[in-house]
Structures are given as structure tokens and as C-alpha cells.
MARBA-3410 file (N, C-alpha, C, O; in Angstrom, 1 decimal):
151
10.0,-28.7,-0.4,8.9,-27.8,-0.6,7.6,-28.6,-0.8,7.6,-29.6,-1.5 ~ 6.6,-28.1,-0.2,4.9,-28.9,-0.1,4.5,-28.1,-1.2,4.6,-26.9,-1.5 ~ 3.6,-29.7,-1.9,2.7,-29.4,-2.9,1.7,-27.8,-3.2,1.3,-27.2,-4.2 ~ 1.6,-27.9,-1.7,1.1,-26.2,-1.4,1.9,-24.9,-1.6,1.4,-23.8,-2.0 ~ 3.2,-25.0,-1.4,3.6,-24.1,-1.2,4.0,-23.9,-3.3,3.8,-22.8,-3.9
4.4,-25.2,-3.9,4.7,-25.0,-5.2,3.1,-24.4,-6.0,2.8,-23.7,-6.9 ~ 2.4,-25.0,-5.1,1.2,-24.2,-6.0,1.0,-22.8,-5.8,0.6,-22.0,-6.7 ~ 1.2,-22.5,-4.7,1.5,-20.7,-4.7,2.3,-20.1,-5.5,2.1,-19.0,-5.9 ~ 3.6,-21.0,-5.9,4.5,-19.9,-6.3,4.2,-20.2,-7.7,4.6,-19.4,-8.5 ~ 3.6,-21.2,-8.1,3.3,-21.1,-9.6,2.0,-20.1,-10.1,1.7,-19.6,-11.1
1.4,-20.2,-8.7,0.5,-19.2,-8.8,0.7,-17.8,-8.7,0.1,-16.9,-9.4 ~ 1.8,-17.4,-7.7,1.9,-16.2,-7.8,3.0,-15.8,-9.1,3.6,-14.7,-9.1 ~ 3.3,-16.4,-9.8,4.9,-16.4,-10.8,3.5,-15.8,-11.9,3.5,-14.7,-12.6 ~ 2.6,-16.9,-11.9,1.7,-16.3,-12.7,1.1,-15.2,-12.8,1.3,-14.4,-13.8 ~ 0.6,-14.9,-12.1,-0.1,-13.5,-11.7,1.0,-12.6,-11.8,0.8,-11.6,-12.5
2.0,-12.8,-11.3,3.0,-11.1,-11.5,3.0,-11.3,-13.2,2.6,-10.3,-13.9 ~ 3.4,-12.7,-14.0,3.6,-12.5,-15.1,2.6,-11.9,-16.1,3.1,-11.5,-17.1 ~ 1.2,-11.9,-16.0,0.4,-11.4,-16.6,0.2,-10.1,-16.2,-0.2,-9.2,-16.9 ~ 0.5,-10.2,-15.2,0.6,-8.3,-14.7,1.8,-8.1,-15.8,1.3,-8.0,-16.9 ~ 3.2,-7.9,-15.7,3.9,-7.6,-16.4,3.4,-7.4,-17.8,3.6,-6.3,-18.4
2.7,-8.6,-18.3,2.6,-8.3,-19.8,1.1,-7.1,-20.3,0.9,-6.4,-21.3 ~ 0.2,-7.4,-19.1,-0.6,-6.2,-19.1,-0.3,-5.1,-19.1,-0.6,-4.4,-20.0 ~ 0.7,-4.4,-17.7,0.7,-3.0,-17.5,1.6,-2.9,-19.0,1.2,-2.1,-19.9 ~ 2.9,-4.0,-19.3,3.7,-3.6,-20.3,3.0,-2.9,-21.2,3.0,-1.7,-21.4 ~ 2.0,-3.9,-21.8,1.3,-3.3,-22.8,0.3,-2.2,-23.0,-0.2,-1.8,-24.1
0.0,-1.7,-21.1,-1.1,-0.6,-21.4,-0.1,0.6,-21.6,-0.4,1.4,-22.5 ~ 1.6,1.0,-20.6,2.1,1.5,-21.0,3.0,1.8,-22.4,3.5,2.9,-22.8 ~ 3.1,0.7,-23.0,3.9,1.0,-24.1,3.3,1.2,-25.4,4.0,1.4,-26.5 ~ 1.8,1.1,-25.4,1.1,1.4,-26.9,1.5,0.2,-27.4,2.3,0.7,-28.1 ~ 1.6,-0.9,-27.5,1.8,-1.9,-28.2,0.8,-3.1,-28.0,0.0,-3.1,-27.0
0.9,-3.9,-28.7,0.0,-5.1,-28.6,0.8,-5.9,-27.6,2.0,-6.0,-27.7 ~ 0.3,-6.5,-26.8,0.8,-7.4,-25.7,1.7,-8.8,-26.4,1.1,-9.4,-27.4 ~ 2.6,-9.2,-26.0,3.7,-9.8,-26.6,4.4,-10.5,-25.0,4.4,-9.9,-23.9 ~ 5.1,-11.8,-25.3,5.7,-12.6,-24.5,6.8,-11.6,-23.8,7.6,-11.2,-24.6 ~ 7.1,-11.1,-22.2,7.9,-10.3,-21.7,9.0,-10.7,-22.1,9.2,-11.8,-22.5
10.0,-9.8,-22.0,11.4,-10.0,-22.2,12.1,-10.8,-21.2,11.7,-11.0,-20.0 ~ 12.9,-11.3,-21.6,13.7,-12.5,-20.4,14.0,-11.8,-19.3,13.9,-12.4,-18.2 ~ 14.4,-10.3,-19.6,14.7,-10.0,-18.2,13.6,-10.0,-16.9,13.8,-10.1,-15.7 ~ 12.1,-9.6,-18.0,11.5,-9.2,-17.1,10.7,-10.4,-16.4,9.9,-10.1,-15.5 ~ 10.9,-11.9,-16.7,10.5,-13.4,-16.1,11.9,-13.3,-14.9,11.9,-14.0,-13.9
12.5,-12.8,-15.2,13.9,-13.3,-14.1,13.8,-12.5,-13.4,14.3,-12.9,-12.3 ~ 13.1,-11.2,-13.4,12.8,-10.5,-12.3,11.5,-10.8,-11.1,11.1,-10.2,-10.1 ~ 10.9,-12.2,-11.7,9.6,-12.4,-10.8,10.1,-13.3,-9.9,9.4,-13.5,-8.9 ~ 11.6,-14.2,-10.2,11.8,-15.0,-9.2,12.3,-14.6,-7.6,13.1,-13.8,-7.1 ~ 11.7,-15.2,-7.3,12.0,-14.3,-5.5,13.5,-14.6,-5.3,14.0,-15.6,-5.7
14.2,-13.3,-4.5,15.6,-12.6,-4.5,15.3,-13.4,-3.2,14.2,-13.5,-2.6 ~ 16.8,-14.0,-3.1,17.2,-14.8,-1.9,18.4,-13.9,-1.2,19.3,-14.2,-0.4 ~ 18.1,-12.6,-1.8,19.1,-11.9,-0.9,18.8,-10.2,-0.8,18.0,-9.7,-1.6 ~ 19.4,-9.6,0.3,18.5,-8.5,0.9,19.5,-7.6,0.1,20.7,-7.8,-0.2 ~ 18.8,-6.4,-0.1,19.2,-5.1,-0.7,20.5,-4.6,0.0,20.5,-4.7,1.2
21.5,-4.0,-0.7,22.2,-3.3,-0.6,22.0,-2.4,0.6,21.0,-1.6,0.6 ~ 22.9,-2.6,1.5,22.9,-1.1,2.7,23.4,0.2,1.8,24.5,0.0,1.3 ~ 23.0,1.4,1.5,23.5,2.5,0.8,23.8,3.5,2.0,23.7,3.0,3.1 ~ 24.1,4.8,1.9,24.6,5.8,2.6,24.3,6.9,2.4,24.8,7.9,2.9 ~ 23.1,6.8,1.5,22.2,7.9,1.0,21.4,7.8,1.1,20.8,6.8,0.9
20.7,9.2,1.6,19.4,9.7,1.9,18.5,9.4,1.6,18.6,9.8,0.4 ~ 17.0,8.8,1.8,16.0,8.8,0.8,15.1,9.8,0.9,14.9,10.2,2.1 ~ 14.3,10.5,-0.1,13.6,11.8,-0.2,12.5,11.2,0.8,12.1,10.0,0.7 ~ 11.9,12.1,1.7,10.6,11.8,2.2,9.7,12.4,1.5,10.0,13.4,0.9 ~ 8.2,11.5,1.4,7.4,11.7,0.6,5.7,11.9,1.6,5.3,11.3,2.6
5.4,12.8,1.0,4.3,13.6,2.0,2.7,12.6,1.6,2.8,12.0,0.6 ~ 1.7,12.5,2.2,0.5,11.7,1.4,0.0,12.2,0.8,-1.1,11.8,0.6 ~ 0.4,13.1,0.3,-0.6,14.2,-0.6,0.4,13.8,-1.8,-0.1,14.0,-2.9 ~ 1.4,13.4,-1.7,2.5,13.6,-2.8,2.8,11.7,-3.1,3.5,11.3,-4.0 ~ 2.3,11.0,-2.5,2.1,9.5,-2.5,1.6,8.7,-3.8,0.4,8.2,-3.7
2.3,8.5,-4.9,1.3,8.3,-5.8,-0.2,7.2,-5.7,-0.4,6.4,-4.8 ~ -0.9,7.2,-6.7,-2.5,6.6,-6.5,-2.0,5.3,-8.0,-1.7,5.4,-9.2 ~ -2.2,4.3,-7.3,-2.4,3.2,-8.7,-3.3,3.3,-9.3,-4.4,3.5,-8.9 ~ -2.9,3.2,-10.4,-4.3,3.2,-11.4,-4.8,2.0,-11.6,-4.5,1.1,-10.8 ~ -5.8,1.7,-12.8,-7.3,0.5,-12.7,-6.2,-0.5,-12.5,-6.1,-1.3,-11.5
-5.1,-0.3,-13.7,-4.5,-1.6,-13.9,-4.0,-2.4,-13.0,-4.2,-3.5,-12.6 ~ -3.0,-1.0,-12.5,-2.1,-1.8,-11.1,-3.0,-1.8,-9.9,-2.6,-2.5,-8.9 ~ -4.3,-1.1,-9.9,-5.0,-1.6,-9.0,-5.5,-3.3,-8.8,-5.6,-4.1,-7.9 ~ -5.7,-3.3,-10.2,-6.4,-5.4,-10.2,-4.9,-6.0,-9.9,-4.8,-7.1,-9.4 ~ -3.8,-5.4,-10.4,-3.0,-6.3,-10.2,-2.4,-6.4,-9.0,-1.6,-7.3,-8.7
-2.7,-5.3,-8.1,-2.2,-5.6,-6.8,-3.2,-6.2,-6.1,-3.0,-7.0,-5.1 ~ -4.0,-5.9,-6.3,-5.9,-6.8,-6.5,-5.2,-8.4,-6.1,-5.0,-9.1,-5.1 ~ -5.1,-8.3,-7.3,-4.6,-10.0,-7.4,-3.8,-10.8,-7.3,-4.0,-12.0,-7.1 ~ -2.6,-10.3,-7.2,-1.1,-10.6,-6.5,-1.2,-10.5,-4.8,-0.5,-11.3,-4.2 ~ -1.9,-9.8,-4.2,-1.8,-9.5,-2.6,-2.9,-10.8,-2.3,-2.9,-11.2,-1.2
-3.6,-11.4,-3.1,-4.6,-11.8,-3.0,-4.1,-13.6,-2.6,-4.5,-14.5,-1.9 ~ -3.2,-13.4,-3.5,-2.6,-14.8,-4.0,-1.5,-14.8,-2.5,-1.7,-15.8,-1.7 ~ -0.6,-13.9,-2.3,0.3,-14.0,-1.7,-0.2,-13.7,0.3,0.6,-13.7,1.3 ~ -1.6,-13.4,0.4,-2.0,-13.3,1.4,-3.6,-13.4,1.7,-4.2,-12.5,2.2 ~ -4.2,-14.5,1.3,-5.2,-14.8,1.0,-6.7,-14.8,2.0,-7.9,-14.9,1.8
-5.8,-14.4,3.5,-6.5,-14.2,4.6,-7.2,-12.6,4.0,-8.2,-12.3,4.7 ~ -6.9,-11.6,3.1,-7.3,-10.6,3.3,-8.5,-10.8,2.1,-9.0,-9.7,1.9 ~ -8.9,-11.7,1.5,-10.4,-11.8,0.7,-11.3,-11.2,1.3,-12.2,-10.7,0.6 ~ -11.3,-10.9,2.6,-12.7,-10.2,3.3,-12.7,-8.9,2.6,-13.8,-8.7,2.1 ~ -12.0,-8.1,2.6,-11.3,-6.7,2.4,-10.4,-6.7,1.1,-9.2,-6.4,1.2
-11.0,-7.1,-0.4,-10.1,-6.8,-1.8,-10.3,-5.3,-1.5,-9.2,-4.7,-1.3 ~ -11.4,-4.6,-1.5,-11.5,-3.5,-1.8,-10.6,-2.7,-1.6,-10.2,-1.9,-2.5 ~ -9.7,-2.7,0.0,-8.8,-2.0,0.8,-7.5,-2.1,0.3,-6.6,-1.3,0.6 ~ -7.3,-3.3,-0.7,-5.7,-3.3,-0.8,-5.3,-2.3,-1.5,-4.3,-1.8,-1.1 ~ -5.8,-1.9,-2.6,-5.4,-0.9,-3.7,-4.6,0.8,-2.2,-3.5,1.3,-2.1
-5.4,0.8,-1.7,-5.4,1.7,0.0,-4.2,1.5,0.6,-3.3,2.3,0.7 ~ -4.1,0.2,1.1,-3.0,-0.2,1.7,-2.0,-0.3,1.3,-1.0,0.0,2.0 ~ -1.7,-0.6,0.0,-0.6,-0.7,-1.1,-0.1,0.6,-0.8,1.0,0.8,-0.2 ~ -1.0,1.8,-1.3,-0.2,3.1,-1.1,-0.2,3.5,-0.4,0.0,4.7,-0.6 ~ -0.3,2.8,1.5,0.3,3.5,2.7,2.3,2.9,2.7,3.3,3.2,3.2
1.7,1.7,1.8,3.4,0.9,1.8,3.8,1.4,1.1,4.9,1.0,1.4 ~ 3.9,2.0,0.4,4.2,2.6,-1.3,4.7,4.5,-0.3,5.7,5.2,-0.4 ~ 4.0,4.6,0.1,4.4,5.6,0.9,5.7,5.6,2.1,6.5,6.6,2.3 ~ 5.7,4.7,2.7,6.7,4.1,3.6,8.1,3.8,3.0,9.2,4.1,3.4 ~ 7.8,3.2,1.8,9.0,2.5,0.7,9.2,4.5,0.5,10.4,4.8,0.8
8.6,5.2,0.2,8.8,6.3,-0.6,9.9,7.8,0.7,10.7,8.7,0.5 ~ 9.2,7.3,1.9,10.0,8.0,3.3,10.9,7.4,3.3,11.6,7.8,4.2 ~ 11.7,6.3,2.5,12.9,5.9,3.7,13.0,5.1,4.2,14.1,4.7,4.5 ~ 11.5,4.3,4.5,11.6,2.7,5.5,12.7,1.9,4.9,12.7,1.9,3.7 ~ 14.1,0.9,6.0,14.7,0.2,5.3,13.6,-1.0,5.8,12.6,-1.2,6.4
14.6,-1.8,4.9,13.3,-3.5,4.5,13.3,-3.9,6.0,12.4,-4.8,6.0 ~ 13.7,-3.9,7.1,13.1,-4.6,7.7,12.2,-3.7,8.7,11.5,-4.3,9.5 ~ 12.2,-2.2,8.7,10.6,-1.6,9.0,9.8,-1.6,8.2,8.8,-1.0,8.6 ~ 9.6,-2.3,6.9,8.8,-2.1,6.1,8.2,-3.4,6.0,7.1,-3.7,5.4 ~ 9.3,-4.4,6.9,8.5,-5.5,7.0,7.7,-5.8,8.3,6.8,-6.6,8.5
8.2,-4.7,9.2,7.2,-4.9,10.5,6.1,-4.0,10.3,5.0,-4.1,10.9 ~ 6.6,-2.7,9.2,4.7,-2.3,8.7,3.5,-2.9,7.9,2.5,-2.2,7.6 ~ 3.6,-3.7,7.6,2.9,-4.5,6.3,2.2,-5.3,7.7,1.2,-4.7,8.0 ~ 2.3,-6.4,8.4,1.3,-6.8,9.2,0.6,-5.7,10.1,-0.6,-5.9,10.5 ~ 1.2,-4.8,10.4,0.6,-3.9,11.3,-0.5,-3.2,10.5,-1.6,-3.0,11.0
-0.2,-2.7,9.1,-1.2,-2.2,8.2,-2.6,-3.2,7.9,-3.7,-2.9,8.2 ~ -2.0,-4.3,7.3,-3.0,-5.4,6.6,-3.5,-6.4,7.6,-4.1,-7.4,7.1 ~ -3.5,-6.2,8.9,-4.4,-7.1,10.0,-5.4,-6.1,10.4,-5.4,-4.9,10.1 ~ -6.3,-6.9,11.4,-7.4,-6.6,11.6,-8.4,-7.3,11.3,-8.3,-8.2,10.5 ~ -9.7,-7.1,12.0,-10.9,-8.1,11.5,-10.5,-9.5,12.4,-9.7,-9.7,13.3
-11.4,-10.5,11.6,-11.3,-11.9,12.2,-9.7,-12.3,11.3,-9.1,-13.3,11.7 ~ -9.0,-11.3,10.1,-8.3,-12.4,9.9,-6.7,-12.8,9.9,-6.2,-11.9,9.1 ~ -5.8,-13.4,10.2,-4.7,-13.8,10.6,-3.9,-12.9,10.3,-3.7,-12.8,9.1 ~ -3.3,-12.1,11.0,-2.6,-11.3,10.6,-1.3,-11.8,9.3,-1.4,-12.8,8.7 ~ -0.5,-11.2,9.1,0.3,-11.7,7.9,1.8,-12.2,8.1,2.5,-11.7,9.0
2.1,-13.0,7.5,3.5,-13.4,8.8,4.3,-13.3,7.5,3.8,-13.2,6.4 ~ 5.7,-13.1,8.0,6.6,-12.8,7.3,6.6,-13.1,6.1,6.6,-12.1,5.3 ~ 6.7,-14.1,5.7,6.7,-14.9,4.0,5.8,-13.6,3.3,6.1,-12.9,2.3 ~ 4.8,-13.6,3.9,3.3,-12.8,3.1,4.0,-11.2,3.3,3.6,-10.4,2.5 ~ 4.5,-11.0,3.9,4.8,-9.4,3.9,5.7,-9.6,2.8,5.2,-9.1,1.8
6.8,-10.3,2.7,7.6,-9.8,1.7,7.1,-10.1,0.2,7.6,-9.7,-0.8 ~ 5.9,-11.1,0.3,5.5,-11.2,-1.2,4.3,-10.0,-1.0,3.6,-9.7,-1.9 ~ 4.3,-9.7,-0.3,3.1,-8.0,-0.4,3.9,-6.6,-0.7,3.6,-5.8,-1.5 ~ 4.8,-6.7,0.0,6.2,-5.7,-0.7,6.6,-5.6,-1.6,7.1,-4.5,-2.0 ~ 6.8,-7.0,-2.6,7.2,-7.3,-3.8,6.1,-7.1,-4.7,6.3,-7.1,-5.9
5.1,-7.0,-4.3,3.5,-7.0,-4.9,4.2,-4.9,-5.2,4.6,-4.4,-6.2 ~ 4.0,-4.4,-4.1,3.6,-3.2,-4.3,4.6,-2.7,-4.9,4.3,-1.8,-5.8 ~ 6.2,-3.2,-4.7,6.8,-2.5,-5.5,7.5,-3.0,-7.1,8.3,-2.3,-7.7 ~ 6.9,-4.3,-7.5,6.9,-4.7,-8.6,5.5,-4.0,-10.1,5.4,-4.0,-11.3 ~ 4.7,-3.5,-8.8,3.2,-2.8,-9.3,3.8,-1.6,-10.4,3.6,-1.5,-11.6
4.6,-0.9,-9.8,5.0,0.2,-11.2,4.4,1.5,-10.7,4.7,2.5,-11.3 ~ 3.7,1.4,-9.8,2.9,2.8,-9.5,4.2,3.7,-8.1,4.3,4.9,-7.9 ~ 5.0,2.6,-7.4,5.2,3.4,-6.8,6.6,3.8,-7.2,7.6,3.2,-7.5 ~ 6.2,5.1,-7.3,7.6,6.2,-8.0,7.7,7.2,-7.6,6.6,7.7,-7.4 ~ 8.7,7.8,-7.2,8.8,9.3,-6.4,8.0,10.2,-7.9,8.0,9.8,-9.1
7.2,11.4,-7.1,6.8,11.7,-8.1,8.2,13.2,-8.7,8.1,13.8,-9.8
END
């Protein structure tokens, strides 16, 4: 592994982890406090692909798509930012984009349409579109965010 690539992941281990202890603490009424073990073991990237199931997933309409709030907006702000850095032109849009993915995750997409929609979504402009590595840490962005939940 290149000195670059360990600087990302300590950078992005970071950024999820203060996300965690932020949203924790805006949702739970409490004073912000070091996350529980489980929830540091959940930021390490899964070297293995989800379960095939045999059940239906509810489709979800855009009207019925939920909206991140301030919090998980900076934190997808800042995690998409880390994990795909070609899109600084455009912070504004990601909160946007998150919940066209957040919507896709919410229809049904299995992981590997959801991985050919994430560059198709997040390119454009002058800049590089997003290659695989960056989709799945943008997928892990949106659905580690907390906002997307069937409503």
C-alpha cells in the first residue's frame, strides 16, 4: 500500500469517525463520548460483498426519498470529499447526489448497479469521472450517513 493511499484511509477512517460521534451525539441527547467498539469496526472497509437474499426490496418514489439533514449533509460534505476529491468543484451538489443514491439503494439497486450508478451520477464538468474504489467509498459514504432509511 502507497504512502497515499494510507493517507486516505486514515483520512477517511477519520472523517467517518467524527461523523459517527457527531450524528451519535446530535441523535441521542447526550454529550459526545468516544463510539462504541462496534461502531470503529464498522468503518473498516468490508472485503466482502453482501449477501444475495430472495427478497423483495420496497421501491421508493422521490417524493418519498428521504432529505439529509445539516449534519449528515457536512458529513457527506466531507467524507465524499475525501473519498472522491475530483468533485471539490461541485461540494454544493453532493448532499443532491447522495439522495439520488440513497434513492437507488432505497428501489432495489443490487451493489453492482449501484456501482455503475454512482459514476454515471457524480461525473460531469472537467472532472474525472469516479472509478471504482471512489464509488464504493461514496456508497459507503451515503449509506453509513444515517439518513437513508425507508421512510
Amino acid at each position: 500500500m502507497t504512502s497515499s493511499s494510507k493517507r486516505r484511509r486514515a483520512l477517511v477512517a477519520a472523517v467517518l469517525l467524527s461523523g459517527v460521534v457527531v450524528v451519535g451525539a446530535c441523535s441521542s441527547g447526550t454529550t459526545a463520548g468516544p463510539p462504541p467498539s462496534d461502531a470503529v469496526a464498522d468503518l473498516e472497509p468490508s472485503t466482502t460483498t453482501a449477501p444475495e437474499t430472495t427478497e423483495v426490496a420496497p421501491t421508493a418514489s422521490a417524493a418519498t426519498t428521504p432529505l439529509p439533514d445539516t449534519a449528515q449533509s457536512k458529513y457527506l460534505t466531507a467524507t465524499i470529499l475525501v473519498a472522491y476529491p475530483a468533485i471539490a468543484e461541485r461540494p454544493d451538489k453532493i448532499p443532491d447526489w447522495a439522495r439520488d443514491v440513497c434513492h437507488q439503494i432505497l428501489s432495489g439497486d443490487d451493489e453492482a448497479a449501484l456501482l455503475r450508478y454512482i459514476p454515471e451520477k457524480f461525473s460531469g464538468g472537467s472532472r474525472a469521472d469516479p472509478t471504482a474504489t471512489e464509488a464504493v467509498a461514496i456508497l459507503e459514504a451515503v449509506r453509513s450517513s444515517g439518513f437513508c432509511v425507508a421512510p
